[in-house]
C-alpha positions in Angstrom: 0.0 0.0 0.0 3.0 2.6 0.9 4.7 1.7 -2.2 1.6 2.0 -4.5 0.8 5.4 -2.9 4.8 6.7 -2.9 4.5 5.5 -7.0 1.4 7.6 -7.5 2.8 10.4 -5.6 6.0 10.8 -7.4 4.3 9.9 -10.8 3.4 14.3 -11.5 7.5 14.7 -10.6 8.0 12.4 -13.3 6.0 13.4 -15.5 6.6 17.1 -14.8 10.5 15.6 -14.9 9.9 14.4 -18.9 8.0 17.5 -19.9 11.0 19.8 -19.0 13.9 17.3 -20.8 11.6 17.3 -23.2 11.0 21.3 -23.6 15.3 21.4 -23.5 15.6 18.9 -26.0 13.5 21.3 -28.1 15.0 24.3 -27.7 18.9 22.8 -27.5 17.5 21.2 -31.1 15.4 24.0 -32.4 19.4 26.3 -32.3 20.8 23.8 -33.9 18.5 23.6 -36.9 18.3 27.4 -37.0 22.1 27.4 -36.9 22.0 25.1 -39.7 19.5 27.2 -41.9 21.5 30.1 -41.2 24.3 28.8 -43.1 22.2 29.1 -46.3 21.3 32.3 -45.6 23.1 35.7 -46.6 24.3 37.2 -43.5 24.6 40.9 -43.6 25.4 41.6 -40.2 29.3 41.3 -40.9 28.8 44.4 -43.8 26.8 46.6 -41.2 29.7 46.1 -38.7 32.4 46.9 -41.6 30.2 50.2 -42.3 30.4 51.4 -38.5 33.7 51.4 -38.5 34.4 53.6 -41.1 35.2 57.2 -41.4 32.7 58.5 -43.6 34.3 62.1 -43.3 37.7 60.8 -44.3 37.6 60.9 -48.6 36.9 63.9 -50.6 37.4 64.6 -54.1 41.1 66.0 -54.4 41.5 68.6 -56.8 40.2 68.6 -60.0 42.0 68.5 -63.8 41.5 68.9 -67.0 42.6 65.3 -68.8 43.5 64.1 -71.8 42.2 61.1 -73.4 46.2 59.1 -72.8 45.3 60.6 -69.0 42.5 58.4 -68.6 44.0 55.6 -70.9 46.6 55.4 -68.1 43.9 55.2 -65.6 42.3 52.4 -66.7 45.5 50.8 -67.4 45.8 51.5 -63.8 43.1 50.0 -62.8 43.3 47.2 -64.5 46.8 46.0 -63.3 46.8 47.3 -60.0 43.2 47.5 -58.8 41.8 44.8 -60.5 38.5 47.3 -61.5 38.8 47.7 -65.3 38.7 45.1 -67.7 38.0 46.7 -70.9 40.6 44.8 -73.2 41.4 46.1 -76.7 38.5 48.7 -75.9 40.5 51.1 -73.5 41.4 53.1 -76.1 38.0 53.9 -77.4 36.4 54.4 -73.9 39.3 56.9 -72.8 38.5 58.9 -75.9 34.3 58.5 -75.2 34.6 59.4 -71.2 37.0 62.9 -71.7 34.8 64.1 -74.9 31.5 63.4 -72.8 32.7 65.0 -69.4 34.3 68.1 -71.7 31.0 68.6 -73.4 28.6 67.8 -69.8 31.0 70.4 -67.7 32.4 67.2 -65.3 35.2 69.2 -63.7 37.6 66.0 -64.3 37.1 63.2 -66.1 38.7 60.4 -64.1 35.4 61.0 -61.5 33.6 59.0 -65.0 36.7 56.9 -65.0 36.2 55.8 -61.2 32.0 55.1 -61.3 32.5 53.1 -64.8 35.3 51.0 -62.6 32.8 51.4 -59.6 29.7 49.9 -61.6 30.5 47.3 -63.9 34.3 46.8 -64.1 34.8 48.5 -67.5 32.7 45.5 -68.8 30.5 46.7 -72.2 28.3 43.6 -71.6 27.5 44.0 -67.8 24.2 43.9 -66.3 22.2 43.5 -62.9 18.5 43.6 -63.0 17.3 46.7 -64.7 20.6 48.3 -65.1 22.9 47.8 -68.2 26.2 48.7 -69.5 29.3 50.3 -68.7 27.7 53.0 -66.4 25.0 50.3 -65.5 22.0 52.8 -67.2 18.5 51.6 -65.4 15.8 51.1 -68.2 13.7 53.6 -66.3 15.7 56.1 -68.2 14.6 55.0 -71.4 13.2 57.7 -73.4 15.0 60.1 -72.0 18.8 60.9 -73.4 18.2 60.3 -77.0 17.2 56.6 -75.7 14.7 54.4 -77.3 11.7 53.9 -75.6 11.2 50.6 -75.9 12.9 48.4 -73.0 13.9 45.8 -75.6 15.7 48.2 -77.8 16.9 50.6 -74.8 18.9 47.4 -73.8 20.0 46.4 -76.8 21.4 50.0 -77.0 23.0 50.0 -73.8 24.6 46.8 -73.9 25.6 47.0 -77.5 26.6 50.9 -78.2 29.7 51.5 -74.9 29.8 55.1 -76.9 26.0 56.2 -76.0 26.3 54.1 -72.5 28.8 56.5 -71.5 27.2 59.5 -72.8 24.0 58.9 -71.0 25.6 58.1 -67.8 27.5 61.2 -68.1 24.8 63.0 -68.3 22.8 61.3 -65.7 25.7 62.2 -63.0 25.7 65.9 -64.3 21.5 66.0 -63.8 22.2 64.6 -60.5 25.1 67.1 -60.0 22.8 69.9 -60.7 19.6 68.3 -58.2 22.1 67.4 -55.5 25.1 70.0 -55.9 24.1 72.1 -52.7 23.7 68.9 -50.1 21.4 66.3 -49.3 21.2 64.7 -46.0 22.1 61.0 -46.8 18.8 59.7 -44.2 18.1 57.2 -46.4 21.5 54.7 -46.0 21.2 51.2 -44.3 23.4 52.3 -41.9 22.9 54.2 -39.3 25.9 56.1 -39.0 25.4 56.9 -42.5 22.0 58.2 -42.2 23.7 61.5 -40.5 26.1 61.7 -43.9 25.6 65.0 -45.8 27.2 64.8 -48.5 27.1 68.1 -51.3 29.2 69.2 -54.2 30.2 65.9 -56.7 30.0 64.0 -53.8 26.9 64.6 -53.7 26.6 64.0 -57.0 28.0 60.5 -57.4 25.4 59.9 -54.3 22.5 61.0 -56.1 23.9 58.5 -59.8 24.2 55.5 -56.9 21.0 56.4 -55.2 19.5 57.5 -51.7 18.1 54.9 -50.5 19.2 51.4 -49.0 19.1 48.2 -50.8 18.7 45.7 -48.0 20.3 42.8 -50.4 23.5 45.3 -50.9 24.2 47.5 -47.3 27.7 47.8 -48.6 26.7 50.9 -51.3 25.9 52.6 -48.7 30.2 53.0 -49.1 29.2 53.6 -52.8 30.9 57.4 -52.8 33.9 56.6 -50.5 34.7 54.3 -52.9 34.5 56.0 -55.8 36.2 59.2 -54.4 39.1 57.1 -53.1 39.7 55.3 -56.1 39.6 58.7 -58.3 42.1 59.7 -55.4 44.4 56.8 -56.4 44.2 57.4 -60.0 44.8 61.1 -59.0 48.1 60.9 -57.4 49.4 58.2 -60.4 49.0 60.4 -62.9 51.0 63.4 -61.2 
């Protein structure tokens, strides 16, 4: 009788004992999946931590020249042996000659500031493309229409992928509009970061900001760097050609 009632008194411990190995189990287990899953997943937390630990103050434009077409040859030379960010081939030549004749004639105080966004967005390659945005100067189709683009999506492509000569014009262009909107400041509040959102950028800064964008791509935080990076790399090819 004592051992039939101690059994049925410590039968709730045991049960209650089960429950919470149980609940442990499923919890210890549940980490470990997620851990798993978490491998397969792009993890963006590394690029936010890169981006708070930058000096966003640090890079400005340094002073501006008038080049020559060998000027910028010698840039993209550059930046294809050195900085692996130009890979334009037998093509240098011609794209030299396209970005100083378009910057001359669009008032861009120095033509290696084309030279550094064409490394920037698509690695001097003709045949680039990401989404919506084709070319040398990666030209979004929402611009089709406008600079003596077709307005057809098809044939706007085909021109931008196929004609390097009228990518570059447009996107010259496009940075000058974006010069002329965004020349006096803008208050970057739209970055991923939040270090970045207090980043007022103004002058061609401001400029190559406004050609990138203002907002934040969730899928790419690291364009929120998109200006330091252009302006140090036109800083590079700067001081080589001194």
């Amino acid at each position: 009788m004592n051992k039939k009632k101690a059994l049925i008194t410590g039968l709730p411990i045991l049960i209650i004992g089960v429950l919470v190995f149980i609940i442990l189990l499923f919890f210890v287990l549940r980490g470990d999946v997620l851990g798993k899953v978490k491998l397969f997943l792009p993890d963006f937390s590394s690029a936010n931590e890169d981006l708070d630990v930058i000096n966003v103050n640090s890079e400005n434009f340094l002073s501006f020249e008038i080049r020559t077409s060998e000027d910028v040859l010698k840039s993209l030379n550059y930046g294809n042996e050195k900085l692996k960010k130009c890979f334009c081939g037998s093509d240098c030549e011609n794209y030299a000659k396209w970005i100083v004749k378009y910057s001359d004639a669009n008032g861009i105080p120095d033509a290696l500031i084309v030279a550094s966004l064409i490394m920037q967005e698509s690695a001097c390659k003709r045949s680039g493309f990401s989404k919506s945005s084709y070319g040398l100067m990666q030209i979004n189709l929402v611009h089709c229409g406008n600079y003596g683009l077709p307005q057809d999506k098809e044939e706007c492509k085909n021109v931008l992928l196929n004609n390097p000569e009228k990518n570059i014009e447009v996107g010259v262009k496009i940075l000058k509009d974006s010069y002329n909107s965004y020349n006096k400041g803008k208050q970057f509040s739209g970055a991923c970061s939040k270090e970045y959102q207090n980043v007022f950028y103004s002058g061609w800064e401001a400029a190559v900001r406004g050609y990138n964008g203002w907002g934040c791509n969730p899928k790419y935080p690291q364009q929120d760097i998109y200006v330091e990076e252009v302006v140090n790399r036109f800083n590079i090819l700067h001081e080589v050609l001194k």
